[in-house]
C-alpha positions in Angstrom: -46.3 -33.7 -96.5 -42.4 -32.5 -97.6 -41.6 -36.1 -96.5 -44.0 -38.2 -98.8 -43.3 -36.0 -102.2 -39.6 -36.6 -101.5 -40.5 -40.6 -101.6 -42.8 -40.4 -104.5 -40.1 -38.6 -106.5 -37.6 -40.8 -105.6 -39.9 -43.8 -106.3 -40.6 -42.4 -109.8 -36.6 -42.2 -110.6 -36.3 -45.4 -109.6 -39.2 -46.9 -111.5 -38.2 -45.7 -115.0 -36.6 -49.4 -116.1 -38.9 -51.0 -114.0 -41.8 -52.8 -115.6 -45.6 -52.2 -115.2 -45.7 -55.0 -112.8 -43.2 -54.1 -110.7 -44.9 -50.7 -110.9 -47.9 -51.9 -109.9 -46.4 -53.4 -106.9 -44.7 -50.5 -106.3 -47.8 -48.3 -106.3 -48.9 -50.6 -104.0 -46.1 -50.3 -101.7 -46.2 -46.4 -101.5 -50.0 -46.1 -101.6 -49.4 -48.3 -98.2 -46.3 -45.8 -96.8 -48.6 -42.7 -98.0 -51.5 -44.5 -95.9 -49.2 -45.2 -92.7 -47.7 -41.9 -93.2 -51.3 -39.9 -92.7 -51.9 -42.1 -90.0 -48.5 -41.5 -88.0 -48.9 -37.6 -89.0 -52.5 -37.8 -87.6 -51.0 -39.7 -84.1 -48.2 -37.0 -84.3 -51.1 -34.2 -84.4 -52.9 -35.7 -82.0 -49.6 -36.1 -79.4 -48.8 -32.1 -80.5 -52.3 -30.9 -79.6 -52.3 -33.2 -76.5 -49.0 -31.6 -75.2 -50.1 -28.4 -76.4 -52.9 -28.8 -74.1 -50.9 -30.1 -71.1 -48.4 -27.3 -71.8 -50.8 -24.6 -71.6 -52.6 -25.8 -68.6 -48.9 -25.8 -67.3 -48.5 -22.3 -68.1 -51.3 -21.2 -66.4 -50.4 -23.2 -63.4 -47.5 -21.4 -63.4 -48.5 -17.9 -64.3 -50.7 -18.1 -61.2 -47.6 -19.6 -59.3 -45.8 -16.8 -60.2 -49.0 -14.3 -59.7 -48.9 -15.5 -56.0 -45.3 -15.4 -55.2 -44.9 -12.2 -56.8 -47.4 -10.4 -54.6 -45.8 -12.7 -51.4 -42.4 -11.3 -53.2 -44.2 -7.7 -52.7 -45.7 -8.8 -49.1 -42.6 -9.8 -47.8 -40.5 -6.6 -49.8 -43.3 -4.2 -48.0 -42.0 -6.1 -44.0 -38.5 -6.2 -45.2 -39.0 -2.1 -45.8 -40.8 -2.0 -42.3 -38.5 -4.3 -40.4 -35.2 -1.6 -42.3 -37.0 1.3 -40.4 -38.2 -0.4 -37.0 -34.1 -1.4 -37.1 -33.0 2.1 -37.8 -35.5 3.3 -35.0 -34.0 0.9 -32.8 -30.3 1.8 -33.4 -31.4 5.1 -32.8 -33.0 4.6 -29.4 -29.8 2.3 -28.8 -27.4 5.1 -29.8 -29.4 7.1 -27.4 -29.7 4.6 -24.5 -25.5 3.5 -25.1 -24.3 6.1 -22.6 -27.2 5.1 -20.3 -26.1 1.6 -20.6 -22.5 2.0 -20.1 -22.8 3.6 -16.6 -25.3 0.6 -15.7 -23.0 -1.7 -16.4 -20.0 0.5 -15.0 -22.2 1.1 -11.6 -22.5 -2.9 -11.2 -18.9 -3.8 -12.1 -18.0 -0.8 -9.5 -20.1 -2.5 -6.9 -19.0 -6.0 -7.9 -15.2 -4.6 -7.4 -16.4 -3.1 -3.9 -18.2 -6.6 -3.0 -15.0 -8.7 -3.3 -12.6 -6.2 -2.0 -15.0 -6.3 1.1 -15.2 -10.4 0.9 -12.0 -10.2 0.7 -11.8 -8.2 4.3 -14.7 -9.8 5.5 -14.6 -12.8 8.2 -17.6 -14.5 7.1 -15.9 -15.0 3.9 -14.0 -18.2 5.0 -17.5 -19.8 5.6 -19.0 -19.3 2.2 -16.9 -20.5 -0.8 -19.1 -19.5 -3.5 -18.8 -16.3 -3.3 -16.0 -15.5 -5.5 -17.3 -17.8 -8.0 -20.4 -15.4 -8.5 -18.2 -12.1 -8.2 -16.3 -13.8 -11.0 -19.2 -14.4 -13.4 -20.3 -11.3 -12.9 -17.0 -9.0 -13.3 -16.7 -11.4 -16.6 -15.0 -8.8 -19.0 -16.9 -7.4 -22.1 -19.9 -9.4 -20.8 -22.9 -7.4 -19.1 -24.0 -8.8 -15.7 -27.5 -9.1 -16.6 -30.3 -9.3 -14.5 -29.2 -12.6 -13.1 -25.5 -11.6 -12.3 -27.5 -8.1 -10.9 -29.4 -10.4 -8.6 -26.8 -12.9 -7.1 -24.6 -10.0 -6.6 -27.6 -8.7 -4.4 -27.8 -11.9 -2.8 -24.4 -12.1 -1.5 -24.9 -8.4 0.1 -28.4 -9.3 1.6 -27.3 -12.8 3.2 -23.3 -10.3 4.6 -26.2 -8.4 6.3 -27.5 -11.4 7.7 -25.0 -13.3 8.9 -23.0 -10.1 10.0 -26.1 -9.9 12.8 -24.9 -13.7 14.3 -22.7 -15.2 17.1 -20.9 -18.4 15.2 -19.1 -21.0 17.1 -17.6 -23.8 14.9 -14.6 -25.9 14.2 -12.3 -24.6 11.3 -8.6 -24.5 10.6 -6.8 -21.2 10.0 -3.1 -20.1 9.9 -1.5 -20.2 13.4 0.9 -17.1 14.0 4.1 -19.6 13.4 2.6 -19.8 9.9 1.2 -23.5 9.7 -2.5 -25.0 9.8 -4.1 -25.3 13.5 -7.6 -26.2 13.7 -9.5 -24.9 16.6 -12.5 -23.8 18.5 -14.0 -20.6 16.5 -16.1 -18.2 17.3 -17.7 -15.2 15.4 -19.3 -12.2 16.7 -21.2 -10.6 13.9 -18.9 -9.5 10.9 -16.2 -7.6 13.5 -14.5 -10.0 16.0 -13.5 -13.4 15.5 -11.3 -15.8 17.9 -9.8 -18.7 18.5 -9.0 -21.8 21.1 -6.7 -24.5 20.8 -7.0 -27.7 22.5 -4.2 -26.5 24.8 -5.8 -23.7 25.7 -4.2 -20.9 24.0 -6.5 -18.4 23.0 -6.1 -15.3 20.0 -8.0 -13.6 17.1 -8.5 -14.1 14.2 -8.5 -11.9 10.9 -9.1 -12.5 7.1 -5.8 -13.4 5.0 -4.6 -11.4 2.0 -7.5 -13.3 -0.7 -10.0 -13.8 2.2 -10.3 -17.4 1.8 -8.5 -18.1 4.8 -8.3 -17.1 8.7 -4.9 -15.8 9.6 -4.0 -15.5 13.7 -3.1 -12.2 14.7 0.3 -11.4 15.9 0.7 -11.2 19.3 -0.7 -12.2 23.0 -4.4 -10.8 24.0 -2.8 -10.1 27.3 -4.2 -11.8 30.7 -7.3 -9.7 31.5 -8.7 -10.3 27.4 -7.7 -14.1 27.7 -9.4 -14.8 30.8 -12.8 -13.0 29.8 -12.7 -15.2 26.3 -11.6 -18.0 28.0 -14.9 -17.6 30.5 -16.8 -17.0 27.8 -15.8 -20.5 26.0 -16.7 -22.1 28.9 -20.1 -20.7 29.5 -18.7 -19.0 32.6 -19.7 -15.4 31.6 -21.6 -13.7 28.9 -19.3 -11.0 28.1 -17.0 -11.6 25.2 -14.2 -8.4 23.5 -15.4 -6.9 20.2 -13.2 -4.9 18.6 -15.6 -2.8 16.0 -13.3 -1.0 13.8 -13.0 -4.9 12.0 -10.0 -5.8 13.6 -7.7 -3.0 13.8 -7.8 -2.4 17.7 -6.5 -6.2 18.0 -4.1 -5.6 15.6 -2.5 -2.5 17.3 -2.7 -4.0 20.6 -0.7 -7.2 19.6 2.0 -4.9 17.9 1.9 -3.2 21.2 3.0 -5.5 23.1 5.9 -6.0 21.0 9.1 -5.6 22.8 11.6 -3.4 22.6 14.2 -6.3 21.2 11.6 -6.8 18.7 11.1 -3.2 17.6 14.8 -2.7 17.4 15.8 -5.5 15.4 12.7 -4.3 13.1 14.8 -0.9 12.6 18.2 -3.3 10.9 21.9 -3.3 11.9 22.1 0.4 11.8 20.2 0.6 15.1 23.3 -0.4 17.1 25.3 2.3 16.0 22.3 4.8 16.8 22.4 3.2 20.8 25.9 3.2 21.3 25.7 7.1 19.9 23.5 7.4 22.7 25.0 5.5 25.5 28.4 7.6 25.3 26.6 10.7 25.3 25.0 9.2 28.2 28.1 8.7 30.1 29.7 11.9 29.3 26.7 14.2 30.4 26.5 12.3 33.7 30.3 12.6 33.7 29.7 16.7 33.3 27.2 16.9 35.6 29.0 15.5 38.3 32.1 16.9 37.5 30.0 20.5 37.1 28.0 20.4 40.4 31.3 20.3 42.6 32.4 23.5 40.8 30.5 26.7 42.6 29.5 29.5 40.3 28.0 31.8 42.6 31.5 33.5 44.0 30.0 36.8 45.9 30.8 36.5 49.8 34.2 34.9 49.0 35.0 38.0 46.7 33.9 40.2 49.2 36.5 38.6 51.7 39.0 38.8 48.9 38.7 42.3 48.2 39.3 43.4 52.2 42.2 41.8 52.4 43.3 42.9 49.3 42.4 46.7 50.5 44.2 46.0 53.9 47.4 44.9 52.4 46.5 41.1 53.7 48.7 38.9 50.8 49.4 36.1 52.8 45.8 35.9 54.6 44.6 36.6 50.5 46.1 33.8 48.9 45.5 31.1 51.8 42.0 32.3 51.9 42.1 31.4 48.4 43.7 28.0 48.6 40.6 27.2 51.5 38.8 27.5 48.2 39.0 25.2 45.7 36.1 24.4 44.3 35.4 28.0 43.3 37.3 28.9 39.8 37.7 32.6 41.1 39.7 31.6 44.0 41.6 29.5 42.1 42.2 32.5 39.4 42.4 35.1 41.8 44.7 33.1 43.7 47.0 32.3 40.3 47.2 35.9 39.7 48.2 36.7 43.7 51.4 35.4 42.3 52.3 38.5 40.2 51.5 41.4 42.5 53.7 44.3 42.4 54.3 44.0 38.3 53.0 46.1 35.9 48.9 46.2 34.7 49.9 44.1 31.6 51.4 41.6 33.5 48.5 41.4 36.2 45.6 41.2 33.1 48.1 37.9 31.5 48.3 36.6 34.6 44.5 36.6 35.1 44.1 35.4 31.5 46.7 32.6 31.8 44.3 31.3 34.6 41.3 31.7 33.0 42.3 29.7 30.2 43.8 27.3 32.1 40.4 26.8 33.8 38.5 26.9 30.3 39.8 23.2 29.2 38.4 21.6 32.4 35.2 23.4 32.2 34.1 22.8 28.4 36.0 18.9 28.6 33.3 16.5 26.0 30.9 19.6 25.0 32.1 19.3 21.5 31.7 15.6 21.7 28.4 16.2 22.6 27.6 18.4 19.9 29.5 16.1 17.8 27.0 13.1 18.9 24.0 14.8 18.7 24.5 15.7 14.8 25.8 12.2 14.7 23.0 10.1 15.7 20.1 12.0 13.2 22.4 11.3 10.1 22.9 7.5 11.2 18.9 7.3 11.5 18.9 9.3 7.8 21.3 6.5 6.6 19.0 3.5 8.2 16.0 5.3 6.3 18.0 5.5 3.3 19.0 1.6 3.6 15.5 0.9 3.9 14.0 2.8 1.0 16.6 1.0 -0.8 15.3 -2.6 0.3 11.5 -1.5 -0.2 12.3 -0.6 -3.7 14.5 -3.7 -4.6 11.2 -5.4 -3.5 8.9 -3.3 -5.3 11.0 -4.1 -8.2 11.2 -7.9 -8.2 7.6 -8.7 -6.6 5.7 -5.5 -7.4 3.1 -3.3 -5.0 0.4 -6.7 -5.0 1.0 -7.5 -1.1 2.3 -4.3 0.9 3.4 -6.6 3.7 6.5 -7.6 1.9 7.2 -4.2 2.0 6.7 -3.2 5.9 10.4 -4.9 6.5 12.4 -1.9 4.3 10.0 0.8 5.5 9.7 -0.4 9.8 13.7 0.1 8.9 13.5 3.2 7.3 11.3 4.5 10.2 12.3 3.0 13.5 16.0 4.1 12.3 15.2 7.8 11.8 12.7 7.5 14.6 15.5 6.3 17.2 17.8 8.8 15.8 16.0 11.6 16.6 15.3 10.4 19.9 18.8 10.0 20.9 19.6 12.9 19.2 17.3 15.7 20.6 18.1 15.2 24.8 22.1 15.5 23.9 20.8 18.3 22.4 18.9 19.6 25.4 21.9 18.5 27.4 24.2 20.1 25.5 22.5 23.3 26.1 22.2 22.7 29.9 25.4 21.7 30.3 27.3 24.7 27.9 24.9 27.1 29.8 26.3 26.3 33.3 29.8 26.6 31.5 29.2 30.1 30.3 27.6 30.7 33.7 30.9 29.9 35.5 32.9 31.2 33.4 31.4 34.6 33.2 31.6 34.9 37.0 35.1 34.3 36.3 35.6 37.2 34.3 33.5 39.4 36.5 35.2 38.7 39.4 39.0 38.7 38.0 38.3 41.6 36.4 36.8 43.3 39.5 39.5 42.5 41.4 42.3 43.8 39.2 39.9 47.3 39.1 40.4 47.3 43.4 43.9 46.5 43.2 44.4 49.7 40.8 41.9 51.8 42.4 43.7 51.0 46.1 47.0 51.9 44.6 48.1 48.3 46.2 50.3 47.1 42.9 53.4 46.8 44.9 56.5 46.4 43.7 58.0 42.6 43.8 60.1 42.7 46.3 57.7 44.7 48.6 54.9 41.9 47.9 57.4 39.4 48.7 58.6 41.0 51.9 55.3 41.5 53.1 54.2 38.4 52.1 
């Protein structure tokens, strides 16, 4: 309506200086814009009230689009509320149940560790591969077992007790004891023995190698009476066959048993040699002292009793070649030394019998202090070889670490055969030591009871002469 008074007043300015016909036609003109103008604000009403209707039934479309997700809003507000307590329920309960879990999972792992360390000792092992793959899936780190790792773990423990209860006999390789591959006849008695034949007839055991995988040969011959029951039993002779049921470790000791004694020397190292030669010159000298001992005679008695009646009947001559019939006996041979100084004064008589005593002394106690010297020596030198083979072990230790203790037997079978062989040189020079200075002390105290016994007779007779009367009556 704004828009068609606009054009009429614009019309009317413009038809001032226009004439009555061109107003006319004018009039014309806008009664026809006025008409078309009605009729396009009629079709504009009409569109208005049209959308109006189309945007109101919109509306309400959507107000009860937004009715129903509002309440599904509120629906799903309400679970989401539920679900936020169920969770902190749960986390609750699993709080609780943590500690429970964690000693689940650290019982398994524990038995899984105790399962392969057994595989790993086991002789069945060799024969089934995929073991270790399942002990590995299940000792996975930061990963629980499950109830599927729970149950092949189980497995493998059930089908060790079954196969433990067989006799196997198959073809398999292993490590032969000069450290390459053989192949040869096997044969398994349960879970505890397990041997071997070559095709050339030579026959051993068998035990597990340091990962289990593979059969090493144990060290060592079976000895005649083992090899010929196994070899009777490989050909069906007899029905009897060794089993060794501590796994293993009666074989083991029996093969190191038969080790010679080259072998367990040169296992104690280069001090060893020192340690037996230690021992074989104390050998020589004791059996040197002993003989050189048993042709002295201690026991002196009935020859001192001679002695002394002579000596009381004034008998010099018959005295001192009585004594010279006696060599073997140190007394006679002192008493016979101090003959030579009758008829001097008591001083002189007591240094002559000490002059012979000591002179005796030297022969008597010859190599006792070597022997004392060797016993101390030979315990030190087996201290030093166990020293030396500390000192290996831990160089070892240091460069490999403590994964495989058999690289560290060689340091400590030095370290022990040395201070073993030390001691057992050491302790019979001991013992012989003792034996021998004991005999020593024995003859040598009859010495002094004698000498001195005799020196008492001669005072107590009143038989110290002068020189010249000894001489002259000798």
């Amino acid at each position: 309506m704004r828009t068609l008074m606009l054009t009429l007043f614009t019309i009317a300015a413009l038809a001032v200086p226009v004439c009555a016909q061109q107003w006319q036609q004018v009039a014309q003109q806008v009664t026809a814009t006025a008409s078309q103008a009605r009729e396009d604000a009629r079709q504009t009403e009409r569109l208005i009230i049209h959308e109006r209707k189309g945007i109101m039934a919109e509306k309400g479309t959507l107000q009860k689009s937004i009715a129903s997700k509002q309440k599904r809003f509120d629906a799903l507000k309400g679970q989401y509320e539920n679900l936020l307590e169920q969770e902190k329920v749960l986390q609750d309960e699993l709080a609780a149940q943590a500690h429970e879990v964690k000693t689940i999972d650290g019982t398994i792992r524990t038995a899984a560790k105790q399962a392969r360390d057994y595989f790993h000792e086991s002789l069945t092992t060799p024969e089934f591969s995929e073991r270790e793959a399942v002990l590995a899936e299940v000792l996975q780190p930061e990963k629980f077992p499950g109830l599927e790792g729970i149950q092949n773990l189980l497995a493998l423990l059930i089908d060790e007790l079954g196969v433990s209860g067989a006799v196997v006999r198959r073809t398999g390789n292993f490590i032969g004891v000069d450290g390459k591959d053989k192949t040869g006849d096997l044969l398994r008695v349960g879970a505890f023995t397990m041997a071997y034949r070559l095709p050339d007839g030579s026959l051993g055991f068998l035990r597990p190698g340091s990962n289990g995988s593979k059969l090493v040969a144990v060290q060592g011959d079976p000895g005649w009476k083992l090899s010929s029951l196994m070899g009777d039993y490989y050909d069906g002779k007899n029905s009897v066959f060794p089993v060794d049921i501590s796994n293993g470790a009666a074989f083991t000791r029996l093969a190191q048993e038969q080790k010679g004694i080259y072998e367990w020397l040169s296992a104690g190292g280069l001090l060893v040699w020192p340690i037996i030669l230690v021992g074989v010159v104390a050998f020589v000298l004791v059996v040197e002292r002993f003989y050189s001992l048993s042709r002295i005679r201690g026991n002196s008695d009935r020859n001192m009793v001679a002695i002394l009646d002579m000596a009381s009947k004034g008998q010099w001559k018959e005295c001192r070649q009585f004594c010279r019939d006696q060599p073997n006996y140190p007394t006679c041979r002192i008493i016979g030394h101090t003959l030579k100084y009758i008829g001097n004064t008591r001083e002189i008589i007591e240094n002559a019998f000490q002059e012979g005593l000591l002179r005796e002394l030297p022969m008597l106690e010859r190599f006792l202090p070597t022997l004392n010297v060797l016993a101390a020596v030979a315990p030190l030198l087996g201290l030093l070889g166990t020293v030396t083979g500390m000192i290996n072990t831990f160089q070892i230790i240091t460069v490999y670490g403590t994964g495989d203790p058999r690289m560290m037997s060689g340091g400590i079978s030095e370290a022990l055969v040395t201070t073993q062989l030390g001691l057992a040189v050491a302790v019979p020079i001991m013992i012989l030591h003792h034996v021998l200075e004991r005999r020593v002390d024995k003859i040598i105290g009859d010495m002094e009871e004698k000498g001195t016994g005799f020196a008492v007779v001669l005072m107590k007779n009143g038989k110290m002469k002068k020189r010249e009367e000894f001489d002259a009556a000798a």
